[in-house]
C-alpha positions in Angstrom: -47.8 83.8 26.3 -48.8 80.4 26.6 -49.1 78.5 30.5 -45.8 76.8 29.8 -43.6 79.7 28.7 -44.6 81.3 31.6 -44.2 78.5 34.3 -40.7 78.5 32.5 -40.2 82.4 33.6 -41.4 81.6 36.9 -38.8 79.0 37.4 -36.0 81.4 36.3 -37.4 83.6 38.3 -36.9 81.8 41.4 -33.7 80.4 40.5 -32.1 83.9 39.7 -34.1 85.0 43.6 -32.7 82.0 44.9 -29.1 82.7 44.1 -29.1 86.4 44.7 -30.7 85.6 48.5 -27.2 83.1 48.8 -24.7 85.9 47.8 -26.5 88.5 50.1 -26.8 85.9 53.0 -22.5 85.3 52.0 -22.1 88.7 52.1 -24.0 90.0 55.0 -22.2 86.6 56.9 -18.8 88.0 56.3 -20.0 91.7 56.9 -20.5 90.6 60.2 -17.5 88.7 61.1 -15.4 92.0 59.6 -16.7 94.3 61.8 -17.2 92.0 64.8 -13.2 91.7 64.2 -12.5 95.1 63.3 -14.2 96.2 67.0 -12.0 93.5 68.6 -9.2 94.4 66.5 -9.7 98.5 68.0 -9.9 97.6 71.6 -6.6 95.6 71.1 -5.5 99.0 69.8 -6.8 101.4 71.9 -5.3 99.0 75.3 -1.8 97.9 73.9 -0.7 100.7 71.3 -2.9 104.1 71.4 -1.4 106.8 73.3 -3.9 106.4 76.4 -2.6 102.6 77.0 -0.8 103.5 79.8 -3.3 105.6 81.6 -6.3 102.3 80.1 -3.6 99.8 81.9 -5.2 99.6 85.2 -9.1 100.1 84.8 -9.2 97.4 81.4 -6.9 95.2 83.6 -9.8 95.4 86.5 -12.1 95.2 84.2 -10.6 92.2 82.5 -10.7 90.5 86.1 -14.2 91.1 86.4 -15.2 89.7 83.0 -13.3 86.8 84.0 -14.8 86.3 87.5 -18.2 86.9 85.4 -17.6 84.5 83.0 -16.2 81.9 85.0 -19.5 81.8 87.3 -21.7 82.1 84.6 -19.9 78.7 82.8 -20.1 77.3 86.3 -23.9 77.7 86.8 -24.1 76.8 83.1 -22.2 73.0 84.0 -24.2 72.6 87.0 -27.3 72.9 85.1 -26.4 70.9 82.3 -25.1 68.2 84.4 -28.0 68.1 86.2 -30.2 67.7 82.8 -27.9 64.9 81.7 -28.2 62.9 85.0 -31.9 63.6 84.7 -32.3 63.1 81.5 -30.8 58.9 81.8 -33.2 56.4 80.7 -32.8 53.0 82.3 -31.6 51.6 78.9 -29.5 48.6 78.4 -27.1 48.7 75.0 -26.2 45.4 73.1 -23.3 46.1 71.0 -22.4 43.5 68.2 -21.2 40.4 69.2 -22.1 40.8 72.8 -25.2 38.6 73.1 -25.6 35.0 72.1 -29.1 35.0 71.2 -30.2 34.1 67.2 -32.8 32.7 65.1 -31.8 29.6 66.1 -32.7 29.5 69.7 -36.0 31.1 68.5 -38.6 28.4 68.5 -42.0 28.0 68.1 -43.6 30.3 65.6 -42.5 29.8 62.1 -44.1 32.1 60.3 -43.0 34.9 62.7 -39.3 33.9 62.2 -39.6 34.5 58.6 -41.2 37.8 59.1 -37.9 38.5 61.4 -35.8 37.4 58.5 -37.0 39.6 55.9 -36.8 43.0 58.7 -32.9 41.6 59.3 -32.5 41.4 55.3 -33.7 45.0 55.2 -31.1 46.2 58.2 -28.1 44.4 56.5 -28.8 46.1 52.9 -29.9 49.4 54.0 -28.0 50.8 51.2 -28.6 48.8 48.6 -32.6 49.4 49.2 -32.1 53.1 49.4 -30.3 52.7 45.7 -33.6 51.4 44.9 -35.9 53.9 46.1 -36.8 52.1 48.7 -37.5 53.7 51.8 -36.6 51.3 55.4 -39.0 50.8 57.5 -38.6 52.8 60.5 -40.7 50.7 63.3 -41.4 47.4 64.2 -44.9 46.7 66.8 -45.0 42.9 68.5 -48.3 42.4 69.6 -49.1 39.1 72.0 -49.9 38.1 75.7 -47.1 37.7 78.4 -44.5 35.5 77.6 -45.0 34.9 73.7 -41.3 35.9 73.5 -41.6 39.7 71.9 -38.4 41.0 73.4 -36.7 37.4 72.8 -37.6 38.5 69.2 -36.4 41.5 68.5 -32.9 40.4 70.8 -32.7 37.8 68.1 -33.5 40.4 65.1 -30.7 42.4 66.3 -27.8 39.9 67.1 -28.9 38.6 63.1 -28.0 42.0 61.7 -25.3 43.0 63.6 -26.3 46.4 64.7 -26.9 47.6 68.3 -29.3 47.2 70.2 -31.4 49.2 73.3 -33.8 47.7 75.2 -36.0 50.4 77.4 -39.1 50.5 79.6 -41.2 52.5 78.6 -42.5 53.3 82.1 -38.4 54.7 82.7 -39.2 57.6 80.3 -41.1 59.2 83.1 -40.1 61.4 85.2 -41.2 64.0 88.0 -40.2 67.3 86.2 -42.2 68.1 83.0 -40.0 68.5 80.5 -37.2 65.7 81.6 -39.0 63.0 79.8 -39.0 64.7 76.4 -35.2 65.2 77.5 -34.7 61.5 77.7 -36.2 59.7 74.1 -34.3 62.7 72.8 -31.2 61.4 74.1 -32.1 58.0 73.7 -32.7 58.6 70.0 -29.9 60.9 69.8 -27.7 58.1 70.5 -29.1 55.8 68.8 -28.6 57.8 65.4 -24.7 58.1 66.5 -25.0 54.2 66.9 -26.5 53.7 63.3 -24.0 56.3 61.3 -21.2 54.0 62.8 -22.9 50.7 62.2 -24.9 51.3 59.4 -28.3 50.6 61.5 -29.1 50.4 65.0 -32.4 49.0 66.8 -34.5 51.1 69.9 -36.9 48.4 71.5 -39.2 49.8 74.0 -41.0 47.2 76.2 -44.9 47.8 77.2 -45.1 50.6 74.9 -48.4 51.2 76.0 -47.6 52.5 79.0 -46.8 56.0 77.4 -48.2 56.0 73.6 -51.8 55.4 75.3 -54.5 57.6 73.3 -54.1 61.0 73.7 -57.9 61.5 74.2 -58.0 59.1 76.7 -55.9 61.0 78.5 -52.7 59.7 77.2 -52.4 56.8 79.3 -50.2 56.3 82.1 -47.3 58.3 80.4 -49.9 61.4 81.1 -49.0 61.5 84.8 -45.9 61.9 86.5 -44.1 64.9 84.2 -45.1 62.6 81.0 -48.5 64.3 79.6 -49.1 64.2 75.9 -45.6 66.2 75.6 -44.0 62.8 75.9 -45.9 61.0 73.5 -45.4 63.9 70.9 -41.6 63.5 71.2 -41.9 59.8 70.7 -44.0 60.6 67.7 -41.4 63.4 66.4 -38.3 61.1 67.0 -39.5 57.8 65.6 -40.4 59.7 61.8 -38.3 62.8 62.6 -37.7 65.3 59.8 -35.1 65.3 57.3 -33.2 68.0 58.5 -29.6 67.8 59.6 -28.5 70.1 62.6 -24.9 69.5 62.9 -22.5 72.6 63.2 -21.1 71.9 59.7 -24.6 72.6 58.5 -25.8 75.7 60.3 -22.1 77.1 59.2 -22.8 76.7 56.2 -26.4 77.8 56.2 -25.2 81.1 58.2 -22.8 81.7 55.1 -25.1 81.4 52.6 -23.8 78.0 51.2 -25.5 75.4 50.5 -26.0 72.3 53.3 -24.9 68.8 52.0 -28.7 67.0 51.8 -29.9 65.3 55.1 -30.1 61.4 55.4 -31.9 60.3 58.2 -30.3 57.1 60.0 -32.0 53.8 59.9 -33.5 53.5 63.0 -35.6 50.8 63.7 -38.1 51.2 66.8 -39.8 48.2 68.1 -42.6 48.0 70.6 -44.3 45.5 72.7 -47.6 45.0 74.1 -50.3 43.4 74.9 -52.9 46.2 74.3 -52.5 47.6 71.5 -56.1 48.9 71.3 -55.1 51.6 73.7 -51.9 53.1 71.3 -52.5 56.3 70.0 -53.2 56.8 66.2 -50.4 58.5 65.0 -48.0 56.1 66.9 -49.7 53.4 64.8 -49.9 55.1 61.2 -47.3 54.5 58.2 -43.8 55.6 58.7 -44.1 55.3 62.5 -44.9 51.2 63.1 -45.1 50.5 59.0 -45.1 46.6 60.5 -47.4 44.7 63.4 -47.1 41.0 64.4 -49.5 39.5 66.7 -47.7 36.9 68.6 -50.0 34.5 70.1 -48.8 31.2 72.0 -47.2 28.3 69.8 -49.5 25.6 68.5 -48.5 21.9 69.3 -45.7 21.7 66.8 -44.7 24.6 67.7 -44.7 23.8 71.4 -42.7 20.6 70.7 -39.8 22.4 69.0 -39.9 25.2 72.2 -40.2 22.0 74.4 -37.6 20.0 72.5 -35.3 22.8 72.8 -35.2 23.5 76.6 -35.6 20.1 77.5 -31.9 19.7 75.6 -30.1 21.6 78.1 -31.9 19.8 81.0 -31.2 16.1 82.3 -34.2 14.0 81.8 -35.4 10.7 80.8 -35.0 10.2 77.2 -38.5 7.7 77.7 -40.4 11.5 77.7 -42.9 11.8 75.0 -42.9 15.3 73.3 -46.2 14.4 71.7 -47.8 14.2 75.2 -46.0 16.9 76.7 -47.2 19.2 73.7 -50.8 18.0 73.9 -50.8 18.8 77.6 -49.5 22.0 77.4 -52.3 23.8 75.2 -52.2 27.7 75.3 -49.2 27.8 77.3 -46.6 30.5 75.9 -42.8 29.5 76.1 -42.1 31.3 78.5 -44.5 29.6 80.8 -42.9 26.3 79.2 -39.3 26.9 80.0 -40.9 28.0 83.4 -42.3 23.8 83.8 -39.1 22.7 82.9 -36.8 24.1 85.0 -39.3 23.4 87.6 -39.8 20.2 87.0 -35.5 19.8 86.8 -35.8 21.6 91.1 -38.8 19.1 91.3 -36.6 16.1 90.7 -33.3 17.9 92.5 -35.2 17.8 95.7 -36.0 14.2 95.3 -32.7 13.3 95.0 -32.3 12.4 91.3 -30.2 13.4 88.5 -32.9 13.5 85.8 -36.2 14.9 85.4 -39.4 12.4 84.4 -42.4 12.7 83.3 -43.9 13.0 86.8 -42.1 15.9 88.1 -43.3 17.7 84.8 -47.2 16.7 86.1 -46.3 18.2 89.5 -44.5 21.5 88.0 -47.8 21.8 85.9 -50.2 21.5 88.5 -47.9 24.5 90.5 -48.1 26.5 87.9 -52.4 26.2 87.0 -53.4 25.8 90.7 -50.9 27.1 92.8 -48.8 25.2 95.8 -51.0 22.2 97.8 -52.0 23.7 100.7 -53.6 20.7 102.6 -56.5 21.8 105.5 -55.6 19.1 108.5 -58.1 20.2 110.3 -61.1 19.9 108.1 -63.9 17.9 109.1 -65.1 14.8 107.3 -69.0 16.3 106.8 -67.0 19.5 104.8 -64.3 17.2 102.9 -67.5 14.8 101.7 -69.4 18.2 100.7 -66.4 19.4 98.4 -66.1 16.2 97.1 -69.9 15.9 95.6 -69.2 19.8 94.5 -66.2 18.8 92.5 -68.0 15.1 92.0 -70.4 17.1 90.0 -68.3 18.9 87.9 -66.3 15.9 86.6 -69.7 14.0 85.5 -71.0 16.8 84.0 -67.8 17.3 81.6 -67.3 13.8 81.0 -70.7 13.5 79.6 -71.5 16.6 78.2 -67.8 17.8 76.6 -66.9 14.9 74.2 -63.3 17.7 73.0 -61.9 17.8 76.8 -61.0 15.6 79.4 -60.6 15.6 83.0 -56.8 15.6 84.3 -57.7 16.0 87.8 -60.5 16.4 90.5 -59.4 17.0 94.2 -60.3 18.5 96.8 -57.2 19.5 98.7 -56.9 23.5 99.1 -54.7 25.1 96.0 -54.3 28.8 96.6 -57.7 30.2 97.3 -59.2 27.4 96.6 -61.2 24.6 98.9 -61.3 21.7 95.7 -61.7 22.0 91.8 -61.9 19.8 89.0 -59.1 20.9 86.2 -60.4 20.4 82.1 -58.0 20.2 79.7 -59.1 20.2 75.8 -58.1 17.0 73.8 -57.3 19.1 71.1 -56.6 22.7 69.6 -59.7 24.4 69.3 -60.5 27.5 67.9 -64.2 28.1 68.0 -67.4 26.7 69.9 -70.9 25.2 69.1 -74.1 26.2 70.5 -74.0 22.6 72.1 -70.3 23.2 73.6 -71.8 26.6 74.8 -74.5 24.5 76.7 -72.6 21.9 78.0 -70.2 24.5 79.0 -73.2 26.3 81.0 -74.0 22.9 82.6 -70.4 22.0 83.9 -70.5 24.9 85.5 -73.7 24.6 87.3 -72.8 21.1 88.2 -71.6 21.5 91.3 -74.7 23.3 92.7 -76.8 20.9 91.0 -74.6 17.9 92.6 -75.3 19.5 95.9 -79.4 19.7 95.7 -79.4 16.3 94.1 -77.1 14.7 96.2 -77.4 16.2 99.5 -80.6 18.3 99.1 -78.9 21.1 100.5 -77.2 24.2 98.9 -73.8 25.5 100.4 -72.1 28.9 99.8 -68.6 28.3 97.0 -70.2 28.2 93.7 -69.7 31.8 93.1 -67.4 31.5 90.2 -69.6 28.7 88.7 -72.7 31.7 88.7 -70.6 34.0 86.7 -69.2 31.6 84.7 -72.5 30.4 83.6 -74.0 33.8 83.4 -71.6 35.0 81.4 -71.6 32.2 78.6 -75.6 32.7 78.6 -75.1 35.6 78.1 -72.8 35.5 75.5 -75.4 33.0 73.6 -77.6 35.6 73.1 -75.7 39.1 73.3 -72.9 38.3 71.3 -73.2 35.2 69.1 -76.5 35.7 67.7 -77.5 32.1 69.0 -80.5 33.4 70.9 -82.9 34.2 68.7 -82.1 37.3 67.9 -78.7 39.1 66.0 -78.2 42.2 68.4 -74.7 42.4 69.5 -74.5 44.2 73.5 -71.4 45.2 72.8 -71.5 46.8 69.5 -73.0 50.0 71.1 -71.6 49.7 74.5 -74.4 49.2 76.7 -75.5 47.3 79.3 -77.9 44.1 79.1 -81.6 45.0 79.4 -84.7 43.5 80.9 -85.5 41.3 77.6 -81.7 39.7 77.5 -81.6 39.1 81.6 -85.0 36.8 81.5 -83.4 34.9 78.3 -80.1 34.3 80.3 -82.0 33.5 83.2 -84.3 31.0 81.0 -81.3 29.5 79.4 -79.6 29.4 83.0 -82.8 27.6 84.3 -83.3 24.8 81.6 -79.4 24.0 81.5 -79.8 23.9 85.2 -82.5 21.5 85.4 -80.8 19.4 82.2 -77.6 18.4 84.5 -80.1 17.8 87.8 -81.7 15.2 85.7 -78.1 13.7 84.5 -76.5 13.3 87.8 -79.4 12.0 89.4 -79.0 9.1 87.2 -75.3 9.0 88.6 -75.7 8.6 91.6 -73.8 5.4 92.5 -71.2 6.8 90.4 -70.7 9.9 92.5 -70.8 7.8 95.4 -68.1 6.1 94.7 -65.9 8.9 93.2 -66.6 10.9 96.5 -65.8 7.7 98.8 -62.4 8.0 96.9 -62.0 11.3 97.3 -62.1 11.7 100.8 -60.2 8.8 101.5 -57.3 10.1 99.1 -57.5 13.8 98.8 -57.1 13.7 95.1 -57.9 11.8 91.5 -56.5 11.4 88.0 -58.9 12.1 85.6 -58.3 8.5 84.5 -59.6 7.1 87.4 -62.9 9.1 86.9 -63.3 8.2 84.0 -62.8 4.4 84.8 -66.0 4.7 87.6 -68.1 5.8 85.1 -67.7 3.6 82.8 -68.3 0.9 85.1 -71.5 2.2 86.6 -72.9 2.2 83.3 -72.0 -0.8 82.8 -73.9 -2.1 85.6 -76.4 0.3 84.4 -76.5 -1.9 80.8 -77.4 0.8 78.6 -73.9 2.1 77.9 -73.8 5.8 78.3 -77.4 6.3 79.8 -78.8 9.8 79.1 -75.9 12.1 77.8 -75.9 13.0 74.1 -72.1 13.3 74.3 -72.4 16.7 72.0 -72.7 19.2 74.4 -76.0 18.8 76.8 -78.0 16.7 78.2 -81.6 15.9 77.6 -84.1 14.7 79.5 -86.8 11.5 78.5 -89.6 12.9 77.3 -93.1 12.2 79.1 -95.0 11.3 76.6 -96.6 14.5 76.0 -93.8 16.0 74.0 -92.7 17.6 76.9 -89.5 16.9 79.0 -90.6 15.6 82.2 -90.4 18.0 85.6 -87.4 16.8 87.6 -88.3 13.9 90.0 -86.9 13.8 93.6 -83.7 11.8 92.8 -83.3 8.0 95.3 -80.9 9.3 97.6 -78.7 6.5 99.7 -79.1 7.4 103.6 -76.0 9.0 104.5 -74.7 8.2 108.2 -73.8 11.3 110.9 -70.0 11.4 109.4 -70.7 11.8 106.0 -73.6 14.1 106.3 -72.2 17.4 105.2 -72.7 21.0 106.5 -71.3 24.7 104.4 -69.2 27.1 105.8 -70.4 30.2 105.9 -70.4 32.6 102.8 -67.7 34.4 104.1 -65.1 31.4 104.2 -66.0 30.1 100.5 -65.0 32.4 97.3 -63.9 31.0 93.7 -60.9 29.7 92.3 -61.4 31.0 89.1 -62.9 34.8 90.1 -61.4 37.5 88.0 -59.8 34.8 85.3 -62.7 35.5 81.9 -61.1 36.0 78.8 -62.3 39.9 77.6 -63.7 40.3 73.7 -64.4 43.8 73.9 -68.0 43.0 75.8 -69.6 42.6 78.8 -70.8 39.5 77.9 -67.6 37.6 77.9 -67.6 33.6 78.0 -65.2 32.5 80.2 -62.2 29.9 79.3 -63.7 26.1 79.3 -60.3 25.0 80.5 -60.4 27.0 83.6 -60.3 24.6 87.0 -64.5 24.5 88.4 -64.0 24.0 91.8 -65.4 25.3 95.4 -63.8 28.8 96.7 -62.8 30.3 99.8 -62.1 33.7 101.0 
């Protein structure tokens, strides 16, 4: 018999078993409910018309009384407990029904490309059924990746309102709970409902914000969800609900499976779970695989045309003067997310409120931005002249340095007026969008940094406690130089095998720390009358535009004659030569006599810390360079 003939057998076979298991499962189904109804039917009997009914009367009545009194407490504890579950078992969700919010595509701004991602999910929602006549099979989760405030739950409220379906926001942190057990309890309900949602309105959407907080890596101990009655338990319900099996449990169906009859096939409603977060290299596997989030957006902050259509749209609802300049507004606003520009707005509209006019300007917007970066001006009255004139050559040194040495950023402020926790600071900001860095930038990065030490050995041939921030900041570009960007000599990467910096790498930061250090001695020794006359300034005013800095140096150097005097305007500064082909050793730089009141004097360490501590942007590596556009300024504690 050849393979074919018999595969054919076999499939007769196991049709003719198939269909002989359904009449016995019929059969046996009906066996049962016979005799379950011929026992019922004989107690009727035996009580109401046998002989012995009269003398049953009493003792089945009693007994009857019991079996109620039985019953009733047993569907009482029953309630009690179920009621409890289902009070339990509530997620703080919020439901948007259809119609009920007013947000669309078209208050959606600043990321083009990402709206026409949303577009093609909202095609798939509104022509579920069309695409399942295709073969198609919907997508069944959604992942938004992006720092605070790119707008991922403004996203998906605008995905939803576009196709017309329902929509719950959760927390994920509200899944939680104190009794193991109650969490699972609560995405089942969740997703329960939201399959009762998309049968009635063809599709419905589950959004659950900071994901992360309970789909964390199982063998990392499953995140935060792992504590408080969550554990992995919670996870694997997530994981079971959002690709559940096609399997229908209504009653309809197990009737008809108890009977032997065949169930009606299981279609599994089109769900659409989106997640946020903003680290997504912490998600478990299996949340992240095919048929769980099929789709991932990274969200990152607008680019300038992008930020002038999210600043062109909220600046519409405000009052304001019509003279404002989107362009400059845009170009000022550089990796700020909308949220964080709808947040300058509206403080810019109190700014002007409080000043007693009806319309916002352009110079409420500066002041809103400078609240926002460096915190609420917290002026020390009480500071002595000697410490005021000691921040000011700090930050003094700072602002040469980067308007020399950084030819891509400017200076938009220097003051030294107390901000938060800090004493003074000099505030970058890049000229333009910029995506990547030179060795040269990396240097000159490294010397702006050091500046303000270097301004205070030069200038006051003294060192004062505040620069802590400046150290690690410079440390960590070093060693970024040569641990991570294969700029120092060598192509080992720190960070690809997760240890720590060894003796070789410390004495090539340290080197590279050293000559950068001695490169921006050298350059602010030769501007000296410059930072003279920016610190007079200073301490006579409290603060400066970076404008204004740049205005003194350019008219030192014009005293000066030779135009830009020893900065190679590319990223760091190089010392003449000796003669020998050497750079000369650093010369004791002419210092003007300073009188009593504006010699200066430190605080001690403990009243000085960093105004940009803790704020390094993390690549997966110790040796992280910190942002260039972070304020360099003197610290306190």
């Amino acid at each position: 018999m050849s393979t074919v003939a018999k595969l054919g057998h076999d499939d007769i076979d196991n049709k003719i078993d198939n269909a002989l298991d359904r009449v016995g499962m019929f059969v046996g189904f009906w066996l049962r409910i016979f005799i379950v109804l011929g026992i019922i039917g004989g107690l009727i009997w035996l009580v109401v018309g046998s002989p012995w009914s009269a003398a049953l009367k009493d003792p089945v009545s009693l007994a009857l009384q019991m079996g109620a009194q039985i019953a009733f407490a047993i569907v009482f504890v029953i309630v009690q407990f179920a009621a409890i579950f289902w009070f339990l078992g509530r997620s703080r969700v919020y439901w948007i029904l259809p119609g009920e919010t007013g947000i669309s595509f078209a208050d959606y701004r600043g990321n083009p490309e990402i709206l026409e991602v949303a577009r093609r999910v909202v095609t798939l929602l509104k022509g579920v059924r069309h695409f399942k006549d295709m073969g198609g099979e919907v997508h069944r989760g959604l992942l938004l990746i992006g720092p605070p405030g790119t707008g991922k739950s403004y996203l998906a409220q605008c995905i939803a309102t576009e196709a017309g379906v329902p929509f719950c926001y959760a927390s994920a942190p509200s899944f939680q709970a104190m009794f193991f057990g109650i969490s699972n309890l609560k995405v089942m309900m969740l997703f329960g409902k939201a399959r009762k949602m998309a049968r009635k309105y063809g599709a419905c959407i589950v959004f659950i914000d900071e994901i992360d907080a309970i789909g964390g890596g199982r063998a990392q101990g499953g995140g935060i969800g792992a504590m408080m009655g969550g554990g992995s338990g919670l996870l694997n319900e997530l994981l079971m609900q959002m690709d559940p099996p096609r399997l229908d449990d209504g009653w309809r169906n197990r009737l008809f499976r108890k009977m032997g009859l065949r169930a009606k096939g299981a279609e599994r409603p089109a769900v659409l779970t989106m997640g946020a977060t903003n680290i997504p290299q912490v998600l478990d596997a299996a949340l992240l695989r095919p048929g769980r989030f099929d789709w991932k957006i990274q969200i990152d902050a607008p680019d300038v045309d992008g930020r002038k259509e999210v600043i062109e749209y909220y600046l519409a609802k405000v009052a304001h003067d019509p003279k404002l300049s989107l362009e400059r507004l845009a170009q000022e606003t550089i990796h700020y997310t909308p949220a964080a520009l709808k947040y300058l707005i509206n403080e810019a509209v109190v700014i002007a409120h409080f000043d007693g006019r009806d319309a916002m300007e352009y110079k409420d917007f500066v002041l809103a931005m400078e609240m926002y970066e460096t915190g609420i001006r917290q002026p020390i009255k009480s500071m002595s002249l000697e410490e005021r004139t000691r921040i000011a050559y700090h930050e003094t040194g700072h602002a040469i340095a980067l308007a020399k040495l950084l030819p891509k950023e400017r200076i938009q402020q220097v003051t030294i007026v107390r901000h938060g926790d800090a004493l003074g600071f000099m505030m970058p900001k890049p000229l333009q969008e910029s995506y990547g860095k030179s060795l040269d930038e990396l240097l000159g990065d490294i010397q702006v940094s050091l500046a303000g030490k270097a301004a205070e050995q030069v200038y006051l041939h003294d060192e004062f406690t505040g620069a802590t921030s400046d150290l690690i900041k410079a440390t960590r570009t070093a060693g970024a130089i040569v641990g991570n960007f294969g700029m120092g000599g060598s192509l080992y990467a720190i960070g690809s095998l997760n240890d720590g910096p060894d003796a070789k790498l410390k004495r090539e930061v340290e080197r590279i720390l050293d000559d950068e250090f001695k490169k921006v001695k050298h350059l602010l020794a030769e501007y000296r009358g410059a930072a003279d006359e920016i610190v007079r300034r200073l301490v006579e005013r409290g603060d400066l535009l970076g404008d204004e800095v740049i205005e003194i140096i350019a008219d030192y150097e014009k005293t000066r004659g030779n135009g830009h005097l020893n900065g190679n305007g590319n990223g760091h500064y190089l010392p003449e030569p000796n003669g020998n082909g050497h750079h000369s050793v650093l010369a004791e730089p002419t210092v003007q006599s300073l009188s009593p009141a504006t010699a200066t004097t430190q605080a001690s360490e403990s009243t000085q810390a960093t105004a940009t501590e803790g704020q390094w942007r993390e690549i997966g590596s110790p040796l992280t360079p910190p942002a260039s556009d972070q304020p360099s300024g003197t610290e306190t504690n």
